[in-house]
C-alpha positions in Angstrom: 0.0 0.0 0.0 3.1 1.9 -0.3 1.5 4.5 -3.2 -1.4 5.3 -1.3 1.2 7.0 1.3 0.6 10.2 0.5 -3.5 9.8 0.0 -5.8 11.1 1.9 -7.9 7.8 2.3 -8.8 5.3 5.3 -6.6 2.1 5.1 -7.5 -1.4 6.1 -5.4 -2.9 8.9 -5.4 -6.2 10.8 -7.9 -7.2 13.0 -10.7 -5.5 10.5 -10.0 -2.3 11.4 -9.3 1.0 9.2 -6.5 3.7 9.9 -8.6 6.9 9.5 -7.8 9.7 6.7 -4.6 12.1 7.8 -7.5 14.7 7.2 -9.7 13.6 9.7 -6.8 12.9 12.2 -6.0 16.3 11.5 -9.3 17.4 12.6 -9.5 15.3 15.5 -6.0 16.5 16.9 -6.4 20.1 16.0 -9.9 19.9 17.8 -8.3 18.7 20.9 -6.7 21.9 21.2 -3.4 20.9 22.5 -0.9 23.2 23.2 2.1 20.6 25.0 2.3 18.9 28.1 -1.2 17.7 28.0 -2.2 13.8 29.0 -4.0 12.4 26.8 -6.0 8.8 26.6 -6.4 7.6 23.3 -8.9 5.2 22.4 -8.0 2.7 19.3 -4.3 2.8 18.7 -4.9 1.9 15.5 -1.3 1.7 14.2 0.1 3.8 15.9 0.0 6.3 13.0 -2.4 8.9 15.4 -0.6 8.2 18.2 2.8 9.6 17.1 1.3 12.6 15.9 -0.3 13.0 19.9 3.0 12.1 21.1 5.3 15.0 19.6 2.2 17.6 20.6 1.2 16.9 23.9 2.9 15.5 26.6 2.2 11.8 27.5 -0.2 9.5 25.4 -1.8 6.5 26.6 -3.5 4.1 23.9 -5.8 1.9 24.2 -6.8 -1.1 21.9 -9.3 -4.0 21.9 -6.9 -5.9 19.7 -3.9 -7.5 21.1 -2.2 -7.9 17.1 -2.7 -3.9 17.0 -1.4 -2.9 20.4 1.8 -5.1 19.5 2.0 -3.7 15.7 1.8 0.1 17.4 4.5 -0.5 20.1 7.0 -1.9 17.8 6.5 1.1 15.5 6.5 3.3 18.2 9.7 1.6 19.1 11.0 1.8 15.9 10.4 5.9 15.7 11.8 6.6 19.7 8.3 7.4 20.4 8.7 7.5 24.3 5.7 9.8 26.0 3.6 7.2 24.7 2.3 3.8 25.7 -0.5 1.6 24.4 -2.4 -0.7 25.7 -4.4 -4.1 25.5 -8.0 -3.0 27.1 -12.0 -2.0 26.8 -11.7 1.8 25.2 -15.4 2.3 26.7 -14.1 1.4 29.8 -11.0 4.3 29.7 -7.9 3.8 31.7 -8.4 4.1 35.0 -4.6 3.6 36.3 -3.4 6.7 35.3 -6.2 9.2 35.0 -7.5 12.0 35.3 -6.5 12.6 31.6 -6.8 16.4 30.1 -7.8 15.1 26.7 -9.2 12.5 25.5 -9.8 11.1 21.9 -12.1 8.5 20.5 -11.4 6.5 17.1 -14.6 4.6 16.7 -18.0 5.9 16.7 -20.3 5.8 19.2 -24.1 7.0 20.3 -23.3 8.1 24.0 -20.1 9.1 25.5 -19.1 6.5 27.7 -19.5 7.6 31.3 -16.1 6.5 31.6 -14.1 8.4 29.7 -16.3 11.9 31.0 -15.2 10.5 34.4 -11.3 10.4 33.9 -11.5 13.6 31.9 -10.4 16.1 33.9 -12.1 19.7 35.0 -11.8 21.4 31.9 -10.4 18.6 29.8 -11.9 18.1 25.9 -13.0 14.8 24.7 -13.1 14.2 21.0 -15.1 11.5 19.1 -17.4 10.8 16.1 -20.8 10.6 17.1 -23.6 8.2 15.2 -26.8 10.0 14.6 -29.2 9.5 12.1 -27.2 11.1 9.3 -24.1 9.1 10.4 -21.4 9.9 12.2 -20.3 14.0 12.8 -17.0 15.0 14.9 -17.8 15.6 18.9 -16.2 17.8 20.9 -17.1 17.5 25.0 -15.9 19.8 27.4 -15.0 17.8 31.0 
């Protein structure tokens, strides 16, 4: 998939999953509003692509991922690049990541119909949570402020 590099278009990866459009990761992060040193808990590592690009903006970045192939694929590339304010992780996204909350932003790579309660709970005061939300007309770019 080499020549699609520089396209802006989703990408399958393992596990059934898509890597989302640079554009739309660029929409996501810029709506996160981060300016550096921030925490940030992202849910669906993905590979790792999204997670980078947190990584060299804000301060620390935990990933989460309900597939195990994934979470490995993203730490070895993370590895590969010296990514090192960022860690992923095998685990629930709905259910957040407890362990080292509260988290000052927070961003969401599947769609979903509520916010889980989990994720407004380990945002903290006057952190941003960002996620596509399903509606009727499909899915249309959050933003929640904690």
């Amino acid at each position: 998939m080499a020549a699609l590099a520089l396209d802006d278009v989703n990408l399958p990866l393992s596990c059934g999953q898509t890597m989302t459009k640079p554009s739309t990761v660029g929409r996501m992060v810029s709506a996160l509003g981060l300016v550096g040193g921030e925490r940030v808990l992202e849910i669906g590592c993905g590979s790792g692509y999204q997670t980078a690009v947190l990584a060299r903006i804000a301060g620390r970045v935990t990933s989460l991922d309900r597939h195990s192939r994934l979470v490995t694929d993203a730490r070895a590339a993370l590895g590969k690049l010296r990514i090192d304010p960022a860690q992923t992780h095998l685990g629930d996204g709905r259910e957040g990541w407890a362990a080292t909350a509260p988290f000052d932003r927070v961003i969401v790579n599947a769609a979903v119909s509520v916010l889980p309660a989990a994720l407004a709970a380990q945002a903290a005061p006057g952190g941003v949570i960002v996620a596509p939300l399903t509606g009727e007309r499909g899915h249309r770019l959050t933003l929640w402020r904690a």
